[in-house]
C-alpha positions as CSV (number, residue, x, y, z in Angstrom):
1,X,0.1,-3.9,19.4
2,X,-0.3,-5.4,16.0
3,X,2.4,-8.7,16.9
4,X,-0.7,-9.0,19.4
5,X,-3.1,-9.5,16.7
6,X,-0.8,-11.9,14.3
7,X,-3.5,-14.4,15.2
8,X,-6.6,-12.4,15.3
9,X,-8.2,-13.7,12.3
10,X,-7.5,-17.2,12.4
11,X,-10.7,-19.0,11.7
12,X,-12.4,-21.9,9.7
13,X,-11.7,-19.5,6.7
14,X,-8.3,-21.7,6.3
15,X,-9.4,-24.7,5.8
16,X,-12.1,-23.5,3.5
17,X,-8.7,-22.3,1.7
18,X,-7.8,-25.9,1.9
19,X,-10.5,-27.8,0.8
20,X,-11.9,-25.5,-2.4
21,X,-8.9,-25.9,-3.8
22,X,-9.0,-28.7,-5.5
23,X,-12.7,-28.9,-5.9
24,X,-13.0,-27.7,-9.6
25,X,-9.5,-29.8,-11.1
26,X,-11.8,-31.2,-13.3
27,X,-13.5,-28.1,-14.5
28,X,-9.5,-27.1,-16.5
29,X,-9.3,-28.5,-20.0
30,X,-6.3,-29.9,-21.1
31,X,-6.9,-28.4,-24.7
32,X,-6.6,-24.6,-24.9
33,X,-9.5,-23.2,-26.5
34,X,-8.1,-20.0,-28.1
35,X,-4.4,-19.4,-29.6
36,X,-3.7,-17.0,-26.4
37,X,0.3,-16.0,-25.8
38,X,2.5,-14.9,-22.8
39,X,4.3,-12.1,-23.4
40,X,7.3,-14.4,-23.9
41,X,5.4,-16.4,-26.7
42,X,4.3,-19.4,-24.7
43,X,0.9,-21.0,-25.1
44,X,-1.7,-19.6,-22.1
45,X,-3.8,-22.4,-20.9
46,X,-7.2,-21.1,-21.2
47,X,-11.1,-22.6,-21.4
48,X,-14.2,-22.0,-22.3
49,X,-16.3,-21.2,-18.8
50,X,-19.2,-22.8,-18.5
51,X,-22.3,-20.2,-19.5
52,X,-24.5,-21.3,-16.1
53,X,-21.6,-20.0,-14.0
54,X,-20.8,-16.6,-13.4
55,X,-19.6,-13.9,-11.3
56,X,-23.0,-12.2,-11.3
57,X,-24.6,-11.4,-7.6
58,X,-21.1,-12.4,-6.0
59,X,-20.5,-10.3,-2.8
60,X,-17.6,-8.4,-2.0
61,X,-16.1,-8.1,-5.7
62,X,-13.4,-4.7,-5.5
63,X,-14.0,-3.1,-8.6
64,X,-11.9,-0.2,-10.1
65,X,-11.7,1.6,-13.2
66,X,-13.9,3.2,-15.9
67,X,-18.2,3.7,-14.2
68,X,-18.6,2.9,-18.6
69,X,-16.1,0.0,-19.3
70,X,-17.1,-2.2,-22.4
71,X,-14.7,-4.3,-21.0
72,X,-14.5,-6.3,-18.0
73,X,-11.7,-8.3,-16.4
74,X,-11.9,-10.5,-13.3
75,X,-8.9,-11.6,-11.6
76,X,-9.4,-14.5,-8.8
77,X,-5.8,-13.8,-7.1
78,X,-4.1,-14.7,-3.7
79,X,-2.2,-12.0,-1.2
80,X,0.8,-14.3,-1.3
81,X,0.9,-15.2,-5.0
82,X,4.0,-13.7,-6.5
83,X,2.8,-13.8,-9.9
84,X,-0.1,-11.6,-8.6
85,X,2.1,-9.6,-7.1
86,X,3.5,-8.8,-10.3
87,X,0.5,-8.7,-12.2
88,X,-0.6,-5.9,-9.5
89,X,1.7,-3.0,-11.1
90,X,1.2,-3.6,-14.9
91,X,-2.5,-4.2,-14.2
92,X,-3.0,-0.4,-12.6
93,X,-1.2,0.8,-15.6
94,X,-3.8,-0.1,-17.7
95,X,-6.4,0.9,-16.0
96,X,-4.6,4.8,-15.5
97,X,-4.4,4.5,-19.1
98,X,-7.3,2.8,-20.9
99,X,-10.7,5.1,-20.0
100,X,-13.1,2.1,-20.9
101,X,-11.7,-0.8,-19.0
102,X,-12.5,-2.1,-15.9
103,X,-10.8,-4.5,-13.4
104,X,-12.8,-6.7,-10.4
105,X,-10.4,-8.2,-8.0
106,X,-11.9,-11.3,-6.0
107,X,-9.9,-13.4,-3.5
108,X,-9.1,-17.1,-4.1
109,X,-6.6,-17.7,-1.1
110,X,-5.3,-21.0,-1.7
111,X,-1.7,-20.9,-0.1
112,X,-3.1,-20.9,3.6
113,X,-4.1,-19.0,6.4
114,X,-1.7,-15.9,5.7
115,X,-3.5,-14.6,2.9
116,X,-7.2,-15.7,4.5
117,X,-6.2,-13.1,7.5
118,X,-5.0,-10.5,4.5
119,X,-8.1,-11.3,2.6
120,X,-10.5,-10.9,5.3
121,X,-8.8,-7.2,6.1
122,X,-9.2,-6.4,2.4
123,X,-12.9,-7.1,2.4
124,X,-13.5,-5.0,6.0
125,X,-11.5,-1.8,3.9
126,X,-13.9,-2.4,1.0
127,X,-17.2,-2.6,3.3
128,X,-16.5,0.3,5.6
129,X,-15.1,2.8,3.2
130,X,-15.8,1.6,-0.2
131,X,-13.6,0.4,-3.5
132,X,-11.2,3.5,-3.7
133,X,-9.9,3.1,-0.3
134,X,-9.3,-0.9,-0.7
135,X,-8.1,-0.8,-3.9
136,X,-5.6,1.8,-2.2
137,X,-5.2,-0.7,0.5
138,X,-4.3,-3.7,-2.3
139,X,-2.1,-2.3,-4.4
140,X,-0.1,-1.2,-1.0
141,X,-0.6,-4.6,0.8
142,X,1.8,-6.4,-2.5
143,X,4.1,-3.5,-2.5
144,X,5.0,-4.7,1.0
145,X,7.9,-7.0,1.3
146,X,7.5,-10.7,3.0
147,X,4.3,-12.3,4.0
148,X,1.2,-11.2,3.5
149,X,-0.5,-11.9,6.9
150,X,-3.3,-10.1,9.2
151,X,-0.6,-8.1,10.6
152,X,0.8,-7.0,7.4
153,X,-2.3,-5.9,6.6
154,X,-3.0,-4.6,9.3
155,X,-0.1,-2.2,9.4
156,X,-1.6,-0.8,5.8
157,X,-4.2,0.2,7.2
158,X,-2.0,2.0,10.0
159,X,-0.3,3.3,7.1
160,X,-3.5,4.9,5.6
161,X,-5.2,6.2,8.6
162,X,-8.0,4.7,8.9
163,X,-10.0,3.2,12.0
164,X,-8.1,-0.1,12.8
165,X,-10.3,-0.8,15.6
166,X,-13.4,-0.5,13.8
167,X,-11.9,-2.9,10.9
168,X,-10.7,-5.1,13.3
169,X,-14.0,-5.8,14.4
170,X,-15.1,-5.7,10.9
171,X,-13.2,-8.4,9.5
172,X,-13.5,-10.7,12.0
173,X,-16.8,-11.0,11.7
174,X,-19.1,-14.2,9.8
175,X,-20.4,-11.9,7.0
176,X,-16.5,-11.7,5.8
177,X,-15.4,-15.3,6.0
178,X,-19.2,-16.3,4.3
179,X,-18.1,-13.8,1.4
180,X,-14.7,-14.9,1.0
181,X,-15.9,-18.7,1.6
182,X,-18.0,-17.8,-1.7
183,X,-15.6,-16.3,-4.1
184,X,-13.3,-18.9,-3.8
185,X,-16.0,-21.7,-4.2
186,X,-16.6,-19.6,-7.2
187,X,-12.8,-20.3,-8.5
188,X,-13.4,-23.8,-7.8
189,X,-16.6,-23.9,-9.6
190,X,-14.6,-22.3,-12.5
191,X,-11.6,-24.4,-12.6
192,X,-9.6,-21.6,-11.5
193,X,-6.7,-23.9,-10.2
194,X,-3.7,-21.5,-10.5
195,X,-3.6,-17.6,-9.0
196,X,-3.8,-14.9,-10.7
197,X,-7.0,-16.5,-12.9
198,X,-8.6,-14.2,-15.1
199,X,-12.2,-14.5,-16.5
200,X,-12.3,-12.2,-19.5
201,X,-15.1,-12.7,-22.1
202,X,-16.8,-16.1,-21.0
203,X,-12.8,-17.1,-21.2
204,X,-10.8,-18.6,-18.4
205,X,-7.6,-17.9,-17.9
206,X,-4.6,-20.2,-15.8
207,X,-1.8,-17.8,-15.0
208,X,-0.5,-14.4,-15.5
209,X,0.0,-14.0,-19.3
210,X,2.1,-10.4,-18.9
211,X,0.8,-7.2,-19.3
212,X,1.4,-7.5,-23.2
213,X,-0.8,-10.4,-23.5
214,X,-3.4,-8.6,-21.2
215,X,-3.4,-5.5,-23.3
216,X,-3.8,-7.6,-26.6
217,X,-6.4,-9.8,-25.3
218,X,-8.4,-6.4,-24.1
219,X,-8.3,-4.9,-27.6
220,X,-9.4,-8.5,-29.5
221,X,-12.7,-8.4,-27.2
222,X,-13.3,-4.8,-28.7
223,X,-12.4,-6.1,-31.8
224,X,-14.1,-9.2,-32.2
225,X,-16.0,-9.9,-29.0
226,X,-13.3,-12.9,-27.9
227,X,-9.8,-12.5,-26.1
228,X,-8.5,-13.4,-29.6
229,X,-9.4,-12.7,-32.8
């Protein structure tokens, strides 16, 4: 039944994938505004974010991790991005292991219609039964091997038990694509030309720094209210 549905969520969602992606190339500064590091000592191309726009009000946001964070990290990622696949593991780590941090996933699916059908399953998980469940749901949908598509995402949700006919329905629906059609202009907006993109502090953040460089950048903002001190 679920080769039947490979197609199921193809809509104008893809070429909204398309087009926002390079709508904020200007936005990226060539000139790195803090000394930031990968974990293997290279510089991390990062920018100020412009203070008028934010993440605030956005729909659809999965957030997980500590109700009293004093630190927030947003990560504008794609189902299909193997750097966010790899960010996925060390990134839950932290969060089992630091009490006051907190992580918001939002989907920026810029490498086609693949991870638009994954996306649009993610958000029906989160709607119908909340951010425990599709953060369940995420960090199994990277663990599986090959393309991230509506089927494979469809067959996590198999995998978990819950209603696939009632998410189905859900995330096919215009509600979805208008919400996922907003958090990626939001990445535009932001500059947020590479997935995984982080927004940490007022900072952005091109790239995947290592979980390292994460950690370090967490424990600068509690020391000194910027991703570097």
């Amino acid at each position: 039944m679920l080769t039947t549905r490979r197609n199921f969520l193809k809509s104008s969602l893809a070429g909204t994938a398309l087009s926002a992606f390079g709508v904020g190339l200007a936005l990226a500064q060539d000139d790195n505004w803090l000394d930031l590091k990968t974990d293997s000592g290279d510089a991390v191309t990062n920018f100020k974010l412009p203070s008028e726009i934010s993440a605030e009000g956005l729909r659809g946001i999965l957030w997980t991790g500590s109700e009293t964070a004093d630190v927030f990290l947003l990560e504008f990622f794609d189902y299909n991005c193997p750097y966010c696949k790899r960010a996925v593991g060390d990134l839950d780590v932290i969060l089992k292991t630091d009490t006051n941090f907190k992580l918001g996933l939002i989907n920026n699916s810029v490498l086609g219609i693949a991870s638009a059908q994954a996306a649009k399953v993610q958000q029906a998980v989160l709607k119908l039964f909340g951010p425990k469940r599709a953060y369940d749901f995420h960090v199994r949908l990277f663990a599986h091997r090959g393309v991230n598509d509506g089927a494979a995402a469809m067959q996590v949700v198999k995998d978990m038990g819950l209603d696939e006919a009632r998410i189905w329905g859900t995330a096919d629906a215009p509600d979805i694509q208008m919400v996922l059609g907003q958090q990626m202009r939001l990445a535009s907006e932001l500059g947020f030309v590479a997935t995984p993109s982080f927004m940490l502090d007022g900072i952005g953040i091109l790239g995947y720094p290592g979980p390292n460089s994460v950690a370090k950048m967490i424990w600068s903002v509690r020391s000194c209210d910027k991703p570097a001190c």
